[in-house]
C-alpha positions as YAML, in Angstrom:
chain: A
units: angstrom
residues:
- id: 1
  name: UNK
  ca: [3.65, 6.43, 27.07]
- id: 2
  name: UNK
  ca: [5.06, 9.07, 24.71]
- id: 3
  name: UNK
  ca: [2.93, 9.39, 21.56]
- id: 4
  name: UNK
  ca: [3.42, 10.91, 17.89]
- id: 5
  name: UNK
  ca: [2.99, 14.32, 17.50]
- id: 6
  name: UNK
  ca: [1.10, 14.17, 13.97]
- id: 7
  name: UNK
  ca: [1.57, 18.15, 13.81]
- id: 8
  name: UNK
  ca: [5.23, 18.23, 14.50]
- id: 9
  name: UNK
  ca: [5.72, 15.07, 12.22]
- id: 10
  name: UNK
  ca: [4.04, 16.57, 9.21]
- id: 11
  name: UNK
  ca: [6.15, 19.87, 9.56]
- id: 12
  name: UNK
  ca: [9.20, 17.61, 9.82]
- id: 13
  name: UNK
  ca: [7.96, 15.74, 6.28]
- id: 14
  name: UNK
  ca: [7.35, 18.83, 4.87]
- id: 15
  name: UNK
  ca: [10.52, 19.78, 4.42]
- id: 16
  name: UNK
  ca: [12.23, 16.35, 4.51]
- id: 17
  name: UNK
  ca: [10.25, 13.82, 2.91]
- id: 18
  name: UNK
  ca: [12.79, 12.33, -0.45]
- id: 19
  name: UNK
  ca: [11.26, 15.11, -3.04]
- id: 20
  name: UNK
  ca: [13.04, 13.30, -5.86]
- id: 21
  name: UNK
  ca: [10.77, 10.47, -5.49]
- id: 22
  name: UNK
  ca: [7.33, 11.61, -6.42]
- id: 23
  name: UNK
  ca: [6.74, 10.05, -9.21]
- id: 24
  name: UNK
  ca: [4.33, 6.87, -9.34]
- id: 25
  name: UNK
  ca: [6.54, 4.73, -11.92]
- id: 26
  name: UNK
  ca: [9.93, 3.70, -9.70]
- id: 27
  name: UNK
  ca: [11.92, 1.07, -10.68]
- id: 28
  name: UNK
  ca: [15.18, -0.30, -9.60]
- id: 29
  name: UNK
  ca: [17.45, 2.40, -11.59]
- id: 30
  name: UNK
  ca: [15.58, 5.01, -9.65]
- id: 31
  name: UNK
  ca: [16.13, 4.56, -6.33]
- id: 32
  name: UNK
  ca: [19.78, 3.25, -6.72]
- id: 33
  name: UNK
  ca: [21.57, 6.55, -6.22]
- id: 34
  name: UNK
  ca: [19.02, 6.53, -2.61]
- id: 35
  name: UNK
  ca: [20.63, 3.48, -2.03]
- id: 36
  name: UNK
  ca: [24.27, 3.86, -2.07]
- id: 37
  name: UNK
  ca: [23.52, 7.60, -0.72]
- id: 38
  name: UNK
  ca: [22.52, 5.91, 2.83]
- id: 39
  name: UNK
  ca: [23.68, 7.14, 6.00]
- id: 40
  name: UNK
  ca: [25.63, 4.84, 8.07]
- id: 41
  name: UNK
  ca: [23.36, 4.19, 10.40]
- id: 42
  name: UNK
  ca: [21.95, 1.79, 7.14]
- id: 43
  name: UNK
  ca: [23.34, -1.42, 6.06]
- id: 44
  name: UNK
  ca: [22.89, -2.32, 2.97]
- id: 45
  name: UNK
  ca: [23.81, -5.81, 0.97]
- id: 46
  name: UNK
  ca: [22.35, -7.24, -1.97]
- id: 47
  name: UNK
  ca: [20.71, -10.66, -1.31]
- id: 48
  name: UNK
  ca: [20.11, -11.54, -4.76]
- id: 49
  name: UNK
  ca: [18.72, -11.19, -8.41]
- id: 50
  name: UNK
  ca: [15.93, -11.49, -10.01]
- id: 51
  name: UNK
  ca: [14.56, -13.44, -12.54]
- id: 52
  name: UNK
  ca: [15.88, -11.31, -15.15]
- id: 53
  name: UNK
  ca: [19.17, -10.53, -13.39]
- id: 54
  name: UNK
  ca: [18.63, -7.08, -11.46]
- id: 55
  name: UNK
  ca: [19.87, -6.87, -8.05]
- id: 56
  name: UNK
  ca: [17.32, -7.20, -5.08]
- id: 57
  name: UNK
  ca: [18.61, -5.73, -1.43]
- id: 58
  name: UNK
  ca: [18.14, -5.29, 1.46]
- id: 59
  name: UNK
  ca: [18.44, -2.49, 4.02]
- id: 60
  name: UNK
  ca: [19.18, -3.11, 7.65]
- id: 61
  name: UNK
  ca: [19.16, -0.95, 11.11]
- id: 62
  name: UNK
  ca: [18.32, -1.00, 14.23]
- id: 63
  name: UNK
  ca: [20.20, -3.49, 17.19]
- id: 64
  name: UNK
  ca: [16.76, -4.66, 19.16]
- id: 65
  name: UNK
  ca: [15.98, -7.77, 19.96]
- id: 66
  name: UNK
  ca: [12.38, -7.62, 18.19]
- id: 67
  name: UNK
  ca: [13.11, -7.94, 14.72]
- id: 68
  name: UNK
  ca: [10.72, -6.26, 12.25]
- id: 69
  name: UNK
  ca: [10.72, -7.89, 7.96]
- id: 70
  name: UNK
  ca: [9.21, -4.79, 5.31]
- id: 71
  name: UNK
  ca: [9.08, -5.22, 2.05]
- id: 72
  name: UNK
  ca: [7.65, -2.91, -0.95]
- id: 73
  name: UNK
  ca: [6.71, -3.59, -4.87]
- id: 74
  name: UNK
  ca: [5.89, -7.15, -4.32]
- id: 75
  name: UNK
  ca: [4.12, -5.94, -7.15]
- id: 76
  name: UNK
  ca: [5.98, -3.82, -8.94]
- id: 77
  name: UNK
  ca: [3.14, -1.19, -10.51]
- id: 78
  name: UNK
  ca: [2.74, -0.59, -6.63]
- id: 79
  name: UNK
  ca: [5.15, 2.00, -6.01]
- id: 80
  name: UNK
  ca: [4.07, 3.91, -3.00]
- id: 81
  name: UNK
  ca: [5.09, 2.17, -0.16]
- id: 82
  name: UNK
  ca: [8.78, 2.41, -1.86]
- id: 83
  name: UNK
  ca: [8.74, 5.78, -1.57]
- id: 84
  name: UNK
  ca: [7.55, 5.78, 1.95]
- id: 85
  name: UNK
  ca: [10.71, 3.77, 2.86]
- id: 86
  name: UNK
  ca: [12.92, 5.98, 1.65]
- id: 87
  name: UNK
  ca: [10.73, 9.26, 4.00]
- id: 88
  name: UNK
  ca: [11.37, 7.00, 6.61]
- id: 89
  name: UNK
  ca: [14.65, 6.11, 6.38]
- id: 90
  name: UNK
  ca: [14.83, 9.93, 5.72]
- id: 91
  name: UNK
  ca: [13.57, 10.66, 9.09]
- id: 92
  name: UNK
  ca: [15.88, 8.47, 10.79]
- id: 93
  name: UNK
  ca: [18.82, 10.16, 9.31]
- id: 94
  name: UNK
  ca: [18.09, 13.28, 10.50]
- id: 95
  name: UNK
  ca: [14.66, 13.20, 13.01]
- id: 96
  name: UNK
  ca: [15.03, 16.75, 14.45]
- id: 97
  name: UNK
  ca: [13.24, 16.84, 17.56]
- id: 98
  name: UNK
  ca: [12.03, 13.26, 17.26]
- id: 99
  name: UNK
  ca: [15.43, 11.89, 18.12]
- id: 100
  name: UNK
  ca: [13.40, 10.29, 21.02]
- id: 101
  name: UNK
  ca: [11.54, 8.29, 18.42]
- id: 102
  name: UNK
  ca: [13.96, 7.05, 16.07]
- id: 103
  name: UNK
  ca: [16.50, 5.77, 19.34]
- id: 104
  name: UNK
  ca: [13.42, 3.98, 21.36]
- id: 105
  name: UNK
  ca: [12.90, 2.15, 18.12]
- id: 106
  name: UNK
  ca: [16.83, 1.78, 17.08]
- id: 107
  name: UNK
  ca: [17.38, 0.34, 20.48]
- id: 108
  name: UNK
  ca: [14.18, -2.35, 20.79]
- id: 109
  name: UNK
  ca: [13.75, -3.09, 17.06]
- id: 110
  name: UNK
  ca: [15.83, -4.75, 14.41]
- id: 111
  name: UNK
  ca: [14.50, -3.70, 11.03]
- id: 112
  name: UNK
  ca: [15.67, -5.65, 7.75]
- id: 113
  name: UNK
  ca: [13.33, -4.31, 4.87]
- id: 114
  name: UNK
  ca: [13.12, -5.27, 1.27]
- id: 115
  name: UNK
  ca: [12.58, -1.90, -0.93]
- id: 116
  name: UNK
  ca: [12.00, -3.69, -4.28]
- id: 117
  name: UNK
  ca: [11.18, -6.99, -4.38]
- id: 118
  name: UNK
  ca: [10.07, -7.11, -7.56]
- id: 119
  name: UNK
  ca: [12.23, -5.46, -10.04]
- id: 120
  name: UNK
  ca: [11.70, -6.67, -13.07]
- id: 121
  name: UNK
  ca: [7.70, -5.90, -12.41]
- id: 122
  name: UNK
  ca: [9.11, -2.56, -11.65]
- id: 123
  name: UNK
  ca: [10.78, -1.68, -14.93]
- id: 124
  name: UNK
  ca: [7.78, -3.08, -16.56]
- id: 125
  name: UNK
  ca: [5.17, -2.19, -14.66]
- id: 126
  name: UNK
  ca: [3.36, -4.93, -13.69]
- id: 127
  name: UNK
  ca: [1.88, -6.68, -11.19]
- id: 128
  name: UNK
  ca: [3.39, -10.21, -12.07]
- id: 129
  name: UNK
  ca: [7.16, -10.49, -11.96]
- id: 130
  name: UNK
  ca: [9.16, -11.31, -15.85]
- id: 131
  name: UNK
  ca: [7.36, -15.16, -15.51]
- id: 132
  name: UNK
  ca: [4.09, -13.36, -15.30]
- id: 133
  name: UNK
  ca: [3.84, -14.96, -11.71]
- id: 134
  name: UNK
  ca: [1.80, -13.03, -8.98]
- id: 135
  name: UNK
  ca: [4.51, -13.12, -6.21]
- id: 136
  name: UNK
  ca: [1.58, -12.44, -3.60]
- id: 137
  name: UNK
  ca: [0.34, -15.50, -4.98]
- id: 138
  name: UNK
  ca: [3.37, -17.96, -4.87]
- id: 139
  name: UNK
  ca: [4.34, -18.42, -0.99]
- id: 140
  name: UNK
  ca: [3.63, -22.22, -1.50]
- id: 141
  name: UNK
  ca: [4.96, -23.17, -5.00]
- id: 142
  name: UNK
  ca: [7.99, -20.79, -4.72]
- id: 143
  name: UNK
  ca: [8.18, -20.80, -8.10]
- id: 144
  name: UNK
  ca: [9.59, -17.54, -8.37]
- id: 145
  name: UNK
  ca: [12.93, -16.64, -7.39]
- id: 146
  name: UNK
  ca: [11.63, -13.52, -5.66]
- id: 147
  name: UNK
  ca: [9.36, -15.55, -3.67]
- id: 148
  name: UNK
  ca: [12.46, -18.07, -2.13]
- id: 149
  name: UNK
  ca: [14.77, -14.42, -1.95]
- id: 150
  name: UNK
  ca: [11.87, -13.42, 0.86]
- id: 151
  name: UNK
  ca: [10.97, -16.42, 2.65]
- id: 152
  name: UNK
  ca: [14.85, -17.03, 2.90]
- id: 153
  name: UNK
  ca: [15.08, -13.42, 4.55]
- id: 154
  name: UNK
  ca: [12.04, -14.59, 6.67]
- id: 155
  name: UNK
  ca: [13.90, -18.09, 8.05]
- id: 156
  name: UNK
  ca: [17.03, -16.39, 8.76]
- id: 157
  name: UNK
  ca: [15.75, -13.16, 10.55]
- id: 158
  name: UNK
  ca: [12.69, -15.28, 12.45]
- id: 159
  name: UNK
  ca: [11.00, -11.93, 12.72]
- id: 160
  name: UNK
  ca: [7.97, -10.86, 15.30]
- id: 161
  name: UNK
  ca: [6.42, -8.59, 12.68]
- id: 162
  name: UNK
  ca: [6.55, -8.17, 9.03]
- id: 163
  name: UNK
  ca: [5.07, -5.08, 7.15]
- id: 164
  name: UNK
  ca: [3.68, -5.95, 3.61]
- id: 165
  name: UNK
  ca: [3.36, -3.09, 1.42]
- id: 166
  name: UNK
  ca: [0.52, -2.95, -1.76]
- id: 167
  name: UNK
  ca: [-1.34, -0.03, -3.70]
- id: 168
  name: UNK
  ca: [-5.37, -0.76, -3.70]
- id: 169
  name: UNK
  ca: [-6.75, 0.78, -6.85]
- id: 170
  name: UNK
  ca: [-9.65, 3.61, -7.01]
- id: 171
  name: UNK
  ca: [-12.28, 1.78, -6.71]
- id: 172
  name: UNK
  ca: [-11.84, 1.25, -2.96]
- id: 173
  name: UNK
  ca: [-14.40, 3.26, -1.27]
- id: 174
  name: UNK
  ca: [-16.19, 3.45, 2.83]
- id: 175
  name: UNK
  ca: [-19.27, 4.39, 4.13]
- id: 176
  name: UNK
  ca: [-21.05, 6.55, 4.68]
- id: 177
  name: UNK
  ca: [-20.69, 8.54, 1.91]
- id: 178
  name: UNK
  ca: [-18.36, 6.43, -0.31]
- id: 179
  name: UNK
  ca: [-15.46, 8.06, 0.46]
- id: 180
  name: UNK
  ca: [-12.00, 6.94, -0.75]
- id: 181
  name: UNK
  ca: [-10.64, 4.63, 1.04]
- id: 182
  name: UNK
  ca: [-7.39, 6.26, 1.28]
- id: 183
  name: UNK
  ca: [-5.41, 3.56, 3.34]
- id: 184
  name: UNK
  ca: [-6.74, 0.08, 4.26]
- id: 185
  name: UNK
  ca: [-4.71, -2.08, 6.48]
- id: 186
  name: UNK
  ca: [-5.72, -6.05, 7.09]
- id: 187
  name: UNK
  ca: [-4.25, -8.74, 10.05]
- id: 188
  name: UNK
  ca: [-4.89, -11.75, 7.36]
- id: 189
  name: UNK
  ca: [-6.56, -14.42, 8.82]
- id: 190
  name: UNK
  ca: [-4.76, -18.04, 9.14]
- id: 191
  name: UNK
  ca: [-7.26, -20.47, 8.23]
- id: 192
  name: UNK
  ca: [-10.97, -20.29, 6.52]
- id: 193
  name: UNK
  ca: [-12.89, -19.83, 9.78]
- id: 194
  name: UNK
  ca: [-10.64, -16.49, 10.26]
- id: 195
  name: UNK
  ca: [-9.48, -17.66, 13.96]
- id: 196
  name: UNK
  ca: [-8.47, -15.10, 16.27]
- id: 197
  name: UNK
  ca: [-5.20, -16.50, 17.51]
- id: 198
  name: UNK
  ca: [-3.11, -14.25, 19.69]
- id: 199
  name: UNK
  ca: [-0.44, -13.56, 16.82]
- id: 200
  name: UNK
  ca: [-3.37, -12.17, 14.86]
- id: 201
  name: UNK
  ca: [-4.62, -10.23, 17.74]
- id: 202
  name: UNK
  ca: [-1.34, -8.52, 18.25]
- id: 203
  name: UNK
  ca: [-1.41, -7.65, 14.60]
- id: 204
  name: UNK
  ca: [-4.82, -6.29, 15.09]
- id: 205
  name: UNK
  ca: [-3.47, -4.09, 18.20]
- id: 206
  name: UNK
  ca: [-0.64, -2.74, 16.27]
- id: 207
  name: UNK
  ca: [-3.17, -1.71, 13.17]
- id: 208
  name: UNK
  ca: [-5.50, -0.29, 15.73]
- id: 209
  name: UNK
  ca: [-2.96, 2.01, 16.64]
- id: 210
  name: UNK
  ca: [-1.96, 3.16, 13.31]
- id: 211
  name: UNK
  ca: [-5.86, 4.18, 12.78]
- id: 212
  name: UNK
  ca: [-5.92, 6.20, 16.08]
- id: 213
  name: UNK
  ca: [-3.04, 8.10, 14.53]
- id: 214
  name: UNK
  ca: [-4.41, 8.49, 10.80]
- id: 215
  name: UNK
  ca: [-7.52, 9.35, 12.20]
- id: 216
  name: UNK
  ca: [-6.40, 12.42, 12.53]
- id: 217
  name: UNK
  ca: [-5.09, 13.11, 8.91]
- id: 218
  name: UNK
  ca: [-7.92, 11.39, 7.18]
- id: 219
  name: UNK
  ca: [-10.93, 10.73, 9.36]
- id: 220
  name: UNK
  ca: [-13.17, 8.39, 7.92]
- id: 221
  name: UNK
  ca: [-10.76, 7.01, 5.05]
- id: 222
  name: UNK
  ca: [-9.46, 3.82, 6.62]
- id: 223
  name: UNK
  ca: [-10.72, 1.08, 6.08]
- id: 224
  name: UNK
  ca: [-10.37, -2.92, 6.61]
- id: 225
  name: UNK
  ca: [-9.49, -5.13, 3.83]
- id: 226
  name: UNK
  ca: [-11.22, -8.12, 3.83]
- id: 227
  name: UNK
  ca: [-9.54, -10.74, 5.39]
- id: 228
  name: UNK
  ca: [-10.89, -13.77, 3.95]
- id: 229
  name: UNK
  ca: [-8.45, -16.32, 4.06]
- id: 230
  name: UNK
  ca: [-6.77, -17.33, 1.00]
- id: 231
  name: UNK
  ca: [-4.23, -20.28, 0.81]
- id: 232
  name: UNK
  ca: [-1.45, -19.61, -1.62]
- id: 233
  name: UNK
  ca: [-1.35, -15.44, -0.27]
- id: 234
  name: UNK
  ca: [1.98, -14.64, 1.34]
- id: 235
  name: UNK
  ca: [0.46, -12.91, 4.32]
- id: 236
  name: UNK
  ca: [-1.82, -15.60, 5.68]
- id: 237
  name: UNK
  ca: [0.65, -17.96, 4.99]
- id: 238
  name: UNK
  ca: [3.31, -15.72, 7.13]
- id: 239
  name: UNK
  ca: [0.64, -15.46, 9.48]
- id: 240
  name: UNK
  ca: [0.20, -18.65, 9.79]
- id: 241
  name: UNK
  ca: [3.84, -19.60, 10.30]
- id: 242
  name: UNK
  ca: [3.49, -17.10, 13.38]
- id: 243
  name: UNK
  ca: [5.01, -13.55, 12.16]
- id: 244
  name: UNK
  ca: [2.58, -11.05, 12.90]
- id: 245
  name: UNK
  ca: [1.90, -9.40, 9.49]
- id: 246
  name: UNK
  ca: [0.24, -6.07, 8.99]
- id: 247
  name: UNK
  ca: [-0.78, -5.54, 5.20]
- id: 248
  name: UNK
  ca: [-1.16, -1.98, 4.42]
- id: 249
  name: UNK
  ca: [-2.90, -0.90, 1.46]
- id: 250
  name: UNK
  ca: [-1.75, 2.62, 0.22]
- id: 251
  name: UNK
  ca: [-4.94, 3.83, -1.49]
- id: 252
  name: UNK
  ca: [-6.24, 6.93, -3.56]
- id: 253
  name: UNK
  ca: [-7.24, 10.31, -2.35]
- id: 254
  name: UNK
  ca: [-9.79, 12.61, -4.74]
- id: 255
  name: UNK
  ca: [-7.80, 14.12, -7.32]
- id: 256
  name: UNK
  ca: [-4.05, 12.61, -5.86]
- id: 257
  name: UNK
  ca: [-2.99, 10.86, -8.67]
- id: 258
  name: UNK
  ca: [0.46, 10.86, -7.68]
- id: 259
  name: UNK
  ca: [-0.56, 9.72, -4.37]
- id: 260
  name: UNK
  ca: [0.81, 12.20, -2.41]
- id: 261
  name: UNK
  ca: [-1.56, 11.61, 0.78]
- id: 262
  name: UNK
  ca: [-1.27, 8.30, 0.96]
- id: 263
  name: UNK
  ca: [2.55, 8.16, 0.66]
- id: 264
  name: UNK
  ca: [2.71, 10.44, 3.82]
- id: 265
  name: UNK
  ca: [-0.03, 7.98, 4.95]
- id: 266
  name: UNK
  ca: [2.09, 5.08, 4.54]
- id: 267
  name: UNK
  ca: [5.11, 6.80, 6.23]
- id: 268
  name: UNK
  ca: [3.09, 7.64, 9.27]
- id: 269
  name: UNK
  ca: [1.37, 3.95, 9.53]
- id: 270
  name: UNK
  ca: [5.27, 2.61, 9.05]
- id: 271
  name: UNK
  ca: [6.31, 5.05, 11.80]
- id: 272
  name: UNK
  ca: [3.45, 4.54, 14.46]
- id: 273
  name: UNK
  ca: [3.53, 0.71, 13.84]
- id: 274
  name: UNK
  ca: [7.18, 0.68, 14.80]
- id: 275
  name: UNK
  ca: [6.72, 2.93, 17.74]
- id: 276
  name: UNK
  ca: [3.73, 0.56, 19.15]
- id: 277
  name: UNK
  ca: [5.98, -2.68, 18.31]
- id: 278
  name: UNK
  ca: [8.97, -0.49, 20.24]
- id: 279
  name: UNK
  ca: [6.75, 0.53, 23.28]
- id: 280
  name: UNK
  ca: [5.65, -2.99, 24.05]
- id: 281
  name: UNK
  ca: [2.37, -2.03, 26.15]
- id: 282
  name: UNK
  ca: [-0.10, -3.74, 24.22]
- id: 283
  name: UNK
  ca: [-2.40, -1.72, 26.18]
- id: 284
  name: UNK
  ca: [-4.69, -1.20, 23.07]
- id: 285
  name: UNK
  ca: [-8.06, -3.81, 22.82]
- id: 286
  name: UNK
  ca: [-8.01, -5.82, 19.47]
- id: 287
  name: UNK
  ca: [-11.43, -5.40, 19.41]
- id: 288
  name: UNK
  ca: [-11.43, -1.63, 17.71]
- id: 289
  name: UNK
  ca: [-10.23, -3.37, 14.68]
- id: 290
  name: UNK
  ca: [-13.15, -4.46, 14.04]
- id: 291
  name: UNK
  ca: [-14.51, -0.91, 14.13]
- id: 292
  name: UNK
  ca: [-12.61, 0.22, 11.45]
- id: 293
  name: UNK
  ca: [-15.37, 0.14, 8.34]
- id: 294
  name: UNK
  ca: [-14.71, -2.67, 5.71]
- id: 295
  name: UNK
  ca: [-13.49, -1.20, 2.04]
- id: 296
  name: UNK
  ca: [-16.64, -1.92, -0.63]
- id: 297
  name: UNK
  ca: [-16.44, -1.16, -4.31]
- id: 298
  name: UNK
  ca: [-18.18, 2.11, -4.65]
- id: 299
  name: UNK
  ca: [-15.60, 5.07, -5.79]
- id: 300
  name: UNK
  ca: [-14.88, 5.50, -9.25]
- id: 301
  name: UNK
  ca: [-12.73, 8.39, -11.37]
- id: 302
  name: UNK
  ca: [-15.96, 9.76, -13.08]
- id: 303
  name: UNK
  ca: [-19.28, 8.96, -13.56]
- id: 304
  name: UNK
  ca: [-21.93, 10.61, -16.21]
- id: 305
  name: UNK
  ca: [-24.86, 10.80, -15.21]
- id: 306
  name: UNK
  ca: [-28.15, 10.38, -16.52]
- id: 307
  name: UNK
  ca: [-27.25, 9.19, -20.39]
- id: 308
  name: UNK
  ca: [-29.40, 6.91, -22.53]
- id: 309
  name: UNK
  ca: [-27.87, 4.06, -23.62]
- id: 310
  name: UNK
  ca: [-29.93, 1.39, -25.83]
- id: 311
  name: UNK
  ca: [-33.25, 3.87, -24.80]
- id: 312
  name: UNK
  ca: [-32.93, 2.66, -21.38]
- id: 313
  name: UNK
  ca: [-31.63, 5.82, -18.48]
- id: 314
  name: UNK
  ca: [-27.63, 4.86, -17.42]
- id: 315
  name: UNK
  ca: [-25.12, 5.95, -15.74]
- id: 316
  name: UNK
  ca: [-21.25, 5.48, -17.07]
- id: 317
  name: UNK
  ca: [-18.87, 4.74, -14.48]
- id: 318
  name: UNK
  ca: [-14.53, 4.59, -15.68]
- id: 319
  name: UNK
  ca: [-12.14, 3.92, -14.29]
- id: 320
  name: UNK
  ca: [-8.61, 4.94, -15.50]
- id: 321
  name: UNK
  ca: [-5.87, 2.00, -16.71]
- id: 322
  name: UNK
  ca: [-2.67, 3.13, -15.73]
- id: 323
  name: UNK
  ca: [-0.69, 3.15, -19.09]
- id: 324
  name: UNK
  ca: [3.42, 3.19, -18.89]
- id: 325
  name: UNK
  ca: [4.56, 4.90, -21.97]
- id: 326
  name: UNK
  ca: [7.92, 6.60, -22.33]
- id: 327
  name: UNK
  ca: [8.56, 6.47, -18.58]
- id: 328
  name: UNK
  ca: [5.79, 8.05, -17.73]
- id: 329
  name: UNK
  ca: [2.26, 6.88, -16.60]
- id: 330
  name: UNK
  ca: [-0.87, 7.49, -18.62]
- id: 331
  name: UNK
  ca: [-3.89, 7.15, -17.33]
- id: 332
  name: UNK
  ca: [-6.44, 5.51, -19.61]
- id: 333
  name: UNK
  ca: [-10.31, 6.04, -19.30]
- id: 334
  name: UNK
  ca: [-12.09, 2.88, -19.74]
- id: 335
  name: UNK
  ca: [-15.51, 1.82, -19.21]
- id: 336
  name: UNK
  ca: [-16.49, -0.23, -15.66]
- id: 337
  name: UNK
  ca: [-19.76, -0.33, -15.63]
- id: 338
  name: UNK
  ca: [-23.21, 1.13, -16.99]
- id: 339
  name: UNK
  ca: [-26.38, 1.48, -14.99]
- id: 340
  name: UNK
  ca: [-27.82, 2.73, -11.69]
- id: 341
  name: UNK
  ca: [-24.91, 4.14, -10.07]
- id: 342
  name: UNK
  ca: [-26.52, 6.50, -7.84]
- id: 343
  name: UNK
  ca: [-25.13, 4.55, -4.77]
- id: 344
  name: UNK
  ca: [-21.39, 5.31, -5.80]
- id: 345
  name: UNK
  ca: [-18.86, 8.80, -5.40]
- id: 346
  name: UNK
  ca: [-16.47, 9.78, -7.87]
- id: 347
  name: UNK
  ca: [-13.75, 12.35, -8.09]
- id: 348
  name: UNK
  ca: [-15.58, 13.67, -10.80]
- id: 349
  name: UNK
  ca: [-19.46, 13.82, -12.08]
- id: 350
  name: UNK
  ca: [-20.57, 14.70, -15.48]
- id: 351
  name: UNK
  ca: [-23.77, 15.60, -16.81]
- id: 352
  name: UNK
  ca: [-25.02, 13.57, -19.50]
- id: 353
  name: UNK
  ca: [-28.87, 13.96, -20.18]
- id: 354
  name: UNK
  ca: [-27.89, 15.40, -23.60]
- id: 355
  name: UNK
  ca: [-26.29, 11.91, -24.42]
- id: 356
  name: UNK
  ca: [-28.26, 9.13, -26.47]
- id: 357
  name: UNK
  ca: [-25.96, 5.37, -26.99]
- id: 358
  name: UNK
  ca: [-27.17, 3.08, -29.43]
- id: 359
  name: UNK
  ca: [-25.33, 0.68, -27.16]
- id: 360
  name: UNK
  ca: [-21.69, -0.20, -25.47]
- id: 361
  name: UNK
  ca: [-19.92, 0.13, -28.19]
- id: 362
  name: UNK
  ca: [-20.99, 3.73, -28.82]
- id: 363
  name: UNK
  ca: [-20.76, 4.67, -25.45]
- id: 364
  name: UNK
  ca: [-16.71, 3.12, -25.39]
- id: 365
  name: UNK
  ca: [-16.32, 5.48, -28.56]
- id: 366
  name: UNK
  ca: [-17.20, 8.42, -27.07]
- id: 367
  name: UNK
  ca: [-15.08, 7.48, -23.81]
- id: 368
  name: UNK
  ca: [-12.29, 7.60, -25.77]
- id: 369
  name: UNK
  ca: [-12.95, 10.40, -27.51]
- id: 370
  name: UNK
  ca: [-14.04, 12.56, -24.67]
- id: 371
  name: UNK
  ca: [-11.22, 11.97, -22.95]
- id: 372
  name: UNK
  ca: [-8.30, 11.30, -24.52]
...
């Protein structure tokens, strides 16, 4: 069974990942000259509007009889997995010497993906769509008209597997050492007591093969998300309906605030997933997913160290809000937590033994000055 070459796939993205896409705010304006730029190999319809009128579509290709749903910026401050799309959809325009890869998937897969589902979140920059609802939240109510756009893609197509793309903030960490938990992936569980049905355990297989690959790009920063089950989520509910749903979580690497890594991280997960799905030799056990180490809450963007605050010895930990202004994000330091954080990493550590709070309110004063 032919495998990626992660090597000869990162000198391909090198030089042919979308470059005009790097930003982290991406709404629907921006990608529309990607969109009527597509090779022919794409089709490409509009399948309707959002609340606030702007076009949602859809991309199509591939002829296989295993048909394969994707969709990005569910929430639309969640950008990454957008761009990812589009370096996929770059590579199969042109895959160089990976033509192998791109016609064994062409030829077993149908792939109908969603690259903005939520637009108007998008422009806005928002989690909730313009009704302030959480699409990931609606799957039952349908309340949204984003919400009925997908689940009519999903009765019509009837697919195997569906790929739901999300950003997971900073705070995401894994042991040992609290590292960042630069991707997390999750097969969502179908009912409370998380039941291992054999839909579930193929969508375990086909994450456990995406780790084996990322492994070797970011070893020991990918974790699990936590699959308790909740009721009104669209993936357990998808799940549940029998589509085999991988969530993938496109996290933070130190320092990559544009999320660079995790982009290419994305692109590789979308790319081994589909090759696995193609191959159809579910030789891999289920069981390694439970291997992979479970995100916790222990990463932050800086933490002083050592300050007084109300005479007792605390730490600061902040964590930046992501601020659209202008077009342009701004990231906003604001205060998570004070205490013992001794047990937690950051991508960056201040000294603060010189510093003496009378309380919160002084220490949020001199967050904002210190680093705005």
């Amino acid at each position: 069974m032919e495998k990626i070459d992660i090597e000869k796939v990162g000198n391909w993205y090198d030089l042919n990942h979308e470059k005009n896409l790097n930003q982290r705010y991406l709404n629907l304006d921006q990608i529309k000259p990607f969109l009527k730029g597509l090779d022919k190999l794409f089709e490409i319809k509009k399948i309707g509007e959002s609340y606030e009128g702007r076009d949602i579509n859809q991309i199509v290709f591939g002829t296989g009889k295993t048909h394969v749903v994707l969709w990005t910026q569910m929430h639309g401050n969640e950008s990454t997995g957008t761009r990812a799309l589009f370096d996929l959809i770059n590579f199969f325009t042109d895959p160089g010497d990976h033509r192998w890869l791109t016609e064994l998937i062409l030829k077993e897969c149908s792939i109908y993906c969603i690259p903005m589902l939520n637009p108007d979140g998008a422009e806005a920059y928002t989690r909730v769509n313009a009704q302030y609802i959480d699409l990931n939240r609606d799957v039952l109510n349908k309340k949204a008209l984003e919400s009925n756009l997908l689940q009519e893609v999903l009765y019509k197509v009837n697919p195997k597997y569906c790929f739901n793309l999300h950003d997971q903030r900073t705070i995401f960490s894994l042991s040992p050492g609290n590292k960042t938990a630069t991707m997390s992936f999750l097969a969502p569980s179908i009912d409370q007591e998380r039941t291992l049905t054999e839909g579930r355990k193929e969508t375990m297989r086909v994450i456990v093969s995406i780790n084996e690959l990322l492994q070797q790009l970011i070893p020991g920063r990918v974790g699990r998300y936590t699959d308790e089950f909740y009721p009104t989520a669209t993936g357990d509910n998808f799940q549940k309906m029998g589509h085999n749903t991988i969530l993938i979580e496109s996290g933070h690497s130190k320092g990559d605030y544009k999320r660079k890594e995790s982009r290419y991280a994305t692109f590789l997960a979308l790319l081994e997933g589909l090759r696995y799905i193609a191959q159809k030799k579910p030789e891999t056990d289920h069981n390694k997913y439970f291997d992979i180490p479970s995100n916790e809450k222990k990463y932050l963007d800086i933490i002083v160290k050592n300050t007084l605050v109300g005479g007792k010895k605390s730490d600061i930990g902040i964590l930046y809000l992501e601020i659209l202004k202008d077009g342009l994000i701004n990231f906003d330091p604001s205060i998570d937590q004070i205490g013992d954080l001794s047990g937690f990493n950051a991508d960056k550590f201040i000294e603060g033994a010189s510093l003496d709070f009378v309380n919160e309110n002084d220490v949020e004063k001199w967050v904002k000055n210190r680093f705005n």
